[in-house]
Every structure is written in structure tokens, then in C-alpha cells.
LORORO-729515 format. One line per field, with one value per residue (C-alpha): residue number from 1; residue in one letter; x, y, z. Coordinates in steps of 0.02 Angstrom, whole numbers, plus 32768, in hexadecimal, padded with zeros to 4 digits. Each point is the difference from the previous one (the first is absolute). Layout:
pos: c(NUM ...) $
code: c(A ...) $
xx: c(X ...) $
yy: c(Y ...) $
zz: c(Z ...) $
//
This chain:
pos: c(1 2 3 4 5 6 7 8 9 10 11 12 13 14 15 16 17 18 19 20 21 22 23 24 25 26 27 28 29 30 31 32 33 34 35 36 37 38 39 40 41 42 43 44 45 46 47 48 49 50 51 52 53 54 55 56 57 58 59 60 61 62 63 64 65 66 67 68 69 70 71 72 73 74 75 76 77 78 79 80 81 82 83 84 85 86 87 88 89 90 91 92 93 94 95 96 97 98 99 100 101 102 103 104 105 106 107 108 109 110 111 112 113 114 115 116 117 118 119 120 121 122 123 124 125 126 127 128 129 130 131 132 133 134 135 136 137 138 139 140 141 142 143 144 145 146 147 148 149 150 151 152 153 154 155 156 157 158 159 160 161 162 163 164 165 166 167 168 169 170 171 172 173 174 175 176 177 178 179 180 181 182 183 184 185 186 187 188 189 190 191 192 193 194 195 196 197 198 199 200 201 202 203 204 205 206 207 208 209 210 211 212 213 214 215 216 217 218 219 220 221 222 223 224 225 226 227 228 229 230 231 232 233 234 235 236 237 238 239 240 241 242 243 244 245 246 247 248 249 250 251 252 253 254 255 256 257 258 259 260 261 262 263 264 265 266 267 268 269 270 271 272 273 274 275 276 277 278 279 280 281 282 283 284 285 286 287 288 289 290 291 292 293 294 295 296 297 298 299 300 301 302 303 304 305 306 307 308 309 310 311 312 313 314 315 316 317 318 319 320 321 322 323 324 325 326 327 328) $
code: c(X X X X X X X X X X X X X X X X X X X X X X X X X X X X X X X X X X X X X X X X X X X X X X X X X X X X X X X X X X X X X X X X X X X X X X X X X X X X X X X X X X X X X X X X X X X X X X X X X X X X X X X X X X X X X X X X X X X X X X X X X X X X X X X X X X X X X X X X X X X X X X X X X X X X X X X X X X X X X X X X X X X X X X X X X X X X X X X X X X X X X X X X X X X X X X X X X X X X X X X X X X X X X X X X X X X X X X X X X X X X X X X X X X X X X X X X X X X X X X X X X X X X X X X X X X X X X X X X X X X X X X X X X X X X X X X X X X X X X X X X X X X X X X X X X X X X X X X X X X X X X X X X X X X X X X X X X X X X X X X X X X X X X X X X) $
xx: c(1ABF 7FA5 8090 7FDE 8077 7FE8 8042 8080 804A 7FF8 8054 8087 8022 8020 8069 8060 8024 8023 8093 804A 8015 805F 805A 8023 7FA8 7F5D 7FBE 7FE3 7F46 8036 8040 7F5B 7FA4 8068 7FCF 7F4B 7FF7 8061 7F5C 7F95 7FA3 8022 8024 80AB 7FDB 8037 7F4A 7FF3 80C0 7FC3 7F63 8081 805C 7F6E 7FB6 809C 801A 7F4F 8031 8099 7FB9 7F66 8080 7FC8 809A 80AE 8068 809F 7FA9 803D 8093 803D 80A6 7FF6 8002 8068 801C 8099 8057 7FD7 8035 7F5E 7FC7 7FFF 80C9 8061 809B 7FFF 8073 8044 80DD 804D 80AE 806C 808E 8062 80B2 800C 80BC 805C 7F5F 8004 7F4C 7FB5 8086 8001 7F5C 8026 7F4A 7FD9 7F5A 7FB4 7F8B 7F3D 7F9A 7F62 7F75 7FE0 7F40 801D 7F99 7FB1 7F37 7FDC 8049 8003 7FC4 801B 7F79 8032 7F83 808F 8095 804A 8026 8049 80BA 7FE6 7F7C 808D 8084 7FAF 7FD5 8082 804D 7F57 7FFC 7F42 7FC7 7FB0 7F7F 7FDE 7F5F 800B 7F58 7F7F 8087 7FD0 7FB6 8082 8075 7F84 7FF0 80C2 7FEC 7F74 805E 8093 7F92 7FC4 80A7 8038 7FD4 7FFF 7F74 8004 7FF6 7FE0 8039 7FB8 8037 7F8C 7FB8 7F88 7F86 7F6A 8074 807F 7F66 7FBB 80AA 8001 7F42 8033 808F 7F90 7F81 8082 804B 7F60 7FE6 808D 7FF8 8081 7F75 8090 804D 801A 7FE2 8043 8004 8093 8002 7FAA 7F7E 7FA0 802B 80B4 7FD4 7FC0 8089 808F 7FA7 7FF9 7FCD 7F4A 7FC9 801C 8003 8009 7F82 8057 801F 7F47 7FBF 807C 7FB5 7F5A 8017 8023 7F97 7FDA 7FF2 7F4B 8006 807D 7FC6 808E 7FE8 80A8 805E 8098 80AF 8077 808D 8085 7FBD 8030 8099 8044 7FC9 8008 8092 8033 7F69 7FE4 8081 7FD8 7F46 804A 8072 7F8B 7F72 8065 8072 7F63 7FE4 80AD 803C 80D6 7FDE 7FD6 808F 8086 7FD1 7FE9 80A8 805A 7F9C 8057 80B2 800A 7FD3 8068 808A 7FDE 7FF9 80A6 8065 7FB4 8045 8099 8021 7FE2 8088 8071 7FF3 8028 80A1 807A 7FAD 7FE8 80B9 803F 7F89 8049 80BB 7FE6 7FAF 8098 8046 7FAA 8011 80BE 8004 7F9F 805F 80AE) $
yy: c(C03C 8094 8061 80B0 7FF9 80B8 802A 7F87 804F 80AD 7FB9 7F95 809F 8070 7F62 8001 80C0 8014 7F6A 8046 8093 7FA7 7F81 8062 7F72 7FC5 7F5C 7F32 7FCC 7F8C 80A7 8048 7F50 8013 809E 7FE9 7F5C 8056 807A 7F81 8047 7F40 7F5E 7FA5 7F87 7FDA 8025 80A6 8018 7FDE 806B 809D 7FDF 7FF1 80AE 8056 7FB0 8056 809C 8038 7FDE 8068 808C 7FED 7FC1 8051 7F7D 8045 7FC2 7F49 7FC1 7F43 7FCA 7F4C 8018 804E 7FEC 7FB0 8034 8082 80A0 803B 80C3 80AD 8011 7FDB 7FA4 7F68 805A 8088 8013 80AC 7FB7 808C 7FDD 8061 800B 8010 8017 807C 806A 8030 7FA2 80A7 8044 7F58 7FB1 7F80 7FCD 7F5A 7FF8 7F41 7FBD 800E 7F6F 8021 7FA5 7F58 8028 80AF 803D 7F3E 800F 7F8D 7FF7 7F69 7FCC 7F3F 7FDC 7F54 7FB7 7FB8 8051 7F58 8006 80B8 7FDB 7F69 807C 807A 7FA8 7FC7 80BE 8053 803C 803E 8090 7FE1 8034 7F59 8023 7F5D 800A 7F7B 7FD4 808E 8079 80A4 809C 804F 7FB0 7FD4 80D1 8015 7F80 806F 80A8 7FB0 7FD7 80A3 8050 7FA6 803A 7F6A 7F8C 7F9F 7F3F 7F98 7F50 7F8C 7F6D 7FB8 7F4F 7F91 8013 8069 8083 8007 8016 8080 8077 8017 8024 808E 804B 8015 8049 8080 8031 8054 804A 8054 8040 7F87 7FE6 7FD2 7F6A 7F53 7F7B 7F40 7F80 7F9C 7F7C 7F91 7FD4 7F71 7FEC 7FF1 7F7D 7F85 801B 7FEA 7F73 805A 7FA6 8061 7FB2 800C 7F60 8018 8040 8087 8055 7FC2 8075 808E 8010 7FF5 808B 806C 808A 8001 7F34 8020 804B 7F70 7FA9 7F90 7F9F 7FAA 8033 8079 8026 8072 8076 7F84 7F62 806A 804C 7F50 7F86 8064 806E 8031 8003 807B 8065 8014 801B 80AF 803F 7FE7 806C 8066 800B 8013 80B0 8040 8052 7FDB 808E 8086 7FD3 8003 80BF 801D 7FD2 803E 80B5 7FFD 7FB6 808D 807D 7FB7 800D 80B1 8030 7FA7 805C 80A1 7FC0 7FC4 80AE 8067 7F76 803B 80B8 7FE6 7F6D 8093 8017 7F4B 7FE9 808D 7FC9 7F37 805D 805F 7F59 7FA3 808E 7FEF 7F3A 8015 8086 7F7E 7F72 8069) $
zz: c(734E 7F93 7FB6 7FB3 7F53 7FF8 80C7 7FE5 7F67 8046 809D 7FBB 7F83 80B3 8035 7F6D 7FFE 80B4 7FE5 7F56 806C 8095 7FA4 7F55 7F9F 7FE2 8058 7FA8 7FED 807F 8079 7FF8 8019 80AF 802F 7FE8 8066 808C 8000 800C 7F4F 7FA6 802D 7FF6 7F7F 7F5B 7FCB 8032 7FB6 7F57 800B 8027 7F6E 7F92 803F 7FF9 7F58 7FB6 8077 7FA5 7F58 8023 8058 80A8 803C 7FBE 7FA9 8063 80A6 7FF6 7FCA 7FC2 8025 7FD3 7F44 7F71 7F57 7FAE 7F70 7F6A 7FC2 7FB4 802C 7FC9 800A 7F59 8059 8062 807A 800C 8009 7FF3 804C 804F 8039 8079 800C 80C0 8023 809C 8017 7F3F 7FD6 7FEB 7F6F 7F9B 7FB5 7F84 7F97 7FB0 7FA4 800E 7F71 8052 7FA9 7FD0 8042 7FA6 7FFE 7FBF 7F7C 7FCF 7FE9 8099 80BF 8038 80C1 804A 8087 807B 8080 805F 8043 8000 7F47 7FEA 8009 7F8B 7F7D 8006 7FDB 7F5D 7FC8 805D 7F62 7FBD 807F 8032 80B2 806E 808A 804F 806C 806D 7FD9 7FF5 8030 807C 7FAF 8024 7F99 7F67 8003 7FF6 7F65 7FAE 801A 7FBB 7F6C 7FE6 8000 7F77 7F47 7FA6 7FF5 80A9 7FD6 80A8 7FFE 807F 8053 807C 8034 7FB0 8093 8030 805E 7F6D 7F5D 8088 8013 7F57 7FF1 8096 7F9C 7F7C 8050 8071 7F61 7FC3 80A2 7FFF 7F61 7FA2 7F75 7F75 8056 7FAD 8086 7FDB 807D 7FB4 8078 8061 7F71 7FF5 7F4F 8043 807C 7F78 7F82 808A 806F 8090 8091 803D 807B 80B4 8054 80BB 8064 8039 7F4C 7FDD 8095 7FD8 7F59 8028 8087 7F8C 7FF7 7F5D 7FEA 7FF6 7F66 7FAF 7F67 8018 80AB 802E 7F90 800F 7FD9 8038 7FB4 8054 7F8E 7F4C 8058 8040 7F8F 7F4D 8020 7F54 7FC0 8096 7FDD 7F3D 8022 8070 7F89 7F60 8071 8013 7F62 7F8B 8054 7FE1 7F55 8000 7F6C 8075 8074 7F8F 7FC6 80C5 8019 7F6E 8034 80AB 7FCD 7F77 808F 8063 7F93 7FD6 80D4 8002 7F97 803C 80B8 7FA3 7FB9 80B0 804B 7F97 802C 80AD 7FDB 802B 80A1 8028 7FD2 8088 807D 7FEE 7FFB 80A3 804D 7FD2 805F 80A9 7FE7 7FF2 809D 8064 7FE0 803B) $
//
């Protein structure tokens, strides 16, 4: 079947509009795939599936398909506090006194401590890319206490998502430090290659890139064993798509061989890529900044407390009041 790219991106962008409309969100890739084989304009195959993805992949990034036409549900990120707000989170605790219908005439206020952002003001934002889902709970475990966001692809990862990681790059003002962790294998080498090329493209020309794991330099130190030795893993590596270009021939390692069979050495090889681009110096004035500001907004809350005790004292008598009517 001839397929005109051009029709089909015009058509699946009506498609796409016409069900944001109806439905209040926009479509999957796999959504518009649907609607186009039900009009007989491609086939149902797996083929054709991929081809649509590809073309609405260059589409978008040439602005001839809005981003906000397709959305990915499948992936998030995991962890992090890094972005243009100062606090991690943000607590201004009220707390009502809601007693007999007098809520309205007594307000007490208690003024939490907001913590700053561990990342704020360092030189460099740190970003952890994963190939596999499969390892995210285990990755951010290790550098929960870091505060670095995770965006496991789950392999190449949709557009979609790879563009939430970029504008979440761009947001930030620091430096933006990616830190890979992919396969030894034709795919895995390749992701990274396609970060670094995607990064350029959209305009994230400052980035430092390391893949910090699967590396063949790894694989000899630890032992790792490389080679597949059923046929099945034979054929699945040598249909990958990019086992043409391979240097390597059977030979390949995943994440879950470092993870598994060098766990601590694992663990220390995260924190110290990530520890080397964080300045304890900077946090400690970051801190003692907010806590100082924080103790001045205290007393200043402290103070307009105390102006009102009287009142708060009447209001609690005449409860005790109403409590002692009710309980005649």
C-alpha cells in the first residue's frame, strides 16, 4: 500500500482535534493508529504503526503537528524537586478553630518551616535517564535522598514524554547534567546517541551527557557474563535494528547484570555521579538564608497572635459557654 505521509498527517491532525474536542483530551499514537485503519487510509500492522510514529515524530518537531495533539499515559517521571520554585513544597498551615458555628470569628495561624529546594542555587541540575522501567523503584531508592527527577523510557521512550524531559530541562537554571543508564547493546549505545542528538534540537546546547552504565569497560572489570547463549537471546539481539551497525557481535549486557551482581558497587557508582555535581557549601547558606527568614516571618506571626489573645480568650470562654448549655 502507497501511503501519502503528508495526507496522513493532515488527516490524523483533524482526527486528533475533532476527539480533544469530544473527549476533553487529546488521543495515544496508538488512538490515532485506530482511527486511520477504521478509514481504510493504512493498514493494521505493526509496520505501518511504526511508520505513524516516526512521521508524527519529524511532524511535531518541524511544527506541523501541535505537540498538545497526542498524549502518553504510560510514562512519568519519579522523584526530584528540581524547577523554577525555591521550596520543595509549599505549607502555609492554617488551622481553623471550627467550634458551634464560630469558625468565622476565630482563626488561629501556625507558620510551618518551607525547605528550600536541595538543588537550589548549585551550578548544575541534575537529570537520571533509565532504559528500563523495571529498575526505577530500585534507582530511586538509592538517590531518593538526592532529590533528582528519574524518567525511565522504557526503551526509546514516546516523544511525547522525551519532550516533557527537555522542557523540564529548560526550565531549570542550572547547568542540566544527564546521567544515563542504558544496556550494553546496539539499542542501549543508540538511546544515548538520540538524547544527544534531541538535546541540540531542542535547543539544550549546554548539557553534559554521561552514560554511567552499561559500559563495556564495566563489563571486563566486573566479569560480566556477555554473551547470550540461547538462540532465542541470540536472534533478539540480532533483530535489533541497529545490530547492523554493532562492532561488538554477541556481545551484550544489560542494566540488571551491574544492578544484581555488583550491588554496592552500583549503588556508590550513582551517588558519586551524582555527588561530584553538588556543592554541600551552597546548601548550607541556602538553608541558613531560609531558616533566618523563617525565623524572622515567625516572630512577625508570633507578634500579630498576640494582639488578638484577648479575643481568642473570649471567643474559647463563650464556647465553653455553649458547650456547658448543650450538655444541660
Amino acid at each position: 500500500m502507497r501511503v501519502k505521509w503528508n495526507f496522513i498527517i493532515q488527516k490524523s491532525k483533524e482526527l486528533a482535534e475533532n476527539y480533544k474536542r469530544k473527549i476533553g483530551e487529546p488521543p495515544t499514537l496508538r488512538g490515532i493508529f485506530y482511527m486511520l485503519v477504521s478509514l481504510n487510509l493504512l493498514p493494521n500492522t505493526q509496520v505501518y504503526y511504526i511508520s505513524l510514529s516516526e512521521n508524527l515524530g519529524r511532524a511535531r518537531k518541524n511544527g506541523e503537528y501541535p505537540w498538545g495533539l497526542l498524549i502518553d499515559k504510560t510514562r512519568n517521571s519519579v522523584g526530584g524537586d528540581i524547577g523554577s520554585s525555591q521550596y520543595c513544597y509549599y505549607m502555609p498551615d492554617i488551622n481553623w478553630r471550627l467550634r458551634n458555628g464560630l469558625k468565622e470569628l476565630k482563626t488561629e495561624y501556625r507558620l510551618d518551616y518551607q525547605y528550600p529546594r536541595k538543588w537550589l542555587d548549585q551550578p548544575y541540575s541534575v537529570f537520571v535517564i533509565l532504559e528500563k522501567e523495571t529498575i526505577t523503584s530500585s534507582v530511586h531508592k538509592i538517590l531518593e535522598h538526592w532529590n533528582v527527577p528519574i524518567y525511565p523510557l522504557r526503551g526509546y521512550g514516546a516523544l511525547t514524554f522525551r519532550k516533557k524531559l527537555y522542557d523540564n530541562i529548560l526550565d531549570t537554571s542550572g547547568i542540566p547534567v544527564i546521567l544515563m543508564l542504558t544496556d550494553f547493546d546496539p539499542s542501549g549505545e543508540d538511546i544515548v546517541r538520540l538524547i544527544k542528538q534531541e538535546s541540540q534540537e531542542f535547543g539544550i546546547d549546554n548539557a553534559i551527557i554521561e552514560k554511567i552504565c552499561v559500559t563495556k569497560e564495566q563489563i571486563e572489570n566486573y566479569k560480566f557474563p556477555h554473551r547470550p547463549e540461547d538462540a532465542k537471546e541470540i536472534k533478539k539481539l540480532q533483530q535489533d535494528t541497529k545490530y547492523g551497525n554493532w562492532i561488538y557481535g554477541l556481545y551484550r549486557v544489560e542494566i540488571d547484570a551491574f544492578l544484581t551482581l555488583a550491588f554496592e558497587d552500583f549503588k556508590k557508582l550513582l551517588n558519586d555521579s551524582v555527588s561530584k555535581y553538588y556543592d554541600p557549601a551552597i546548601w548550607n547558606a541556602v538553608d541558613t538564608r531560609f531558616k533566618t527568614g523563617y525565623k524572622e516571618a515567625y516572630d512577625i506571626v508570633e507578634k500579630e497572635n498576640q494582639k488578638y489573645k484577648p479575643f481568642y480568650n473570649k471567643i474559647d470562654e463563650i464556647i465553653k459557654n455553649l458547650e456547658e448549655i448543650e450538655n444541660e
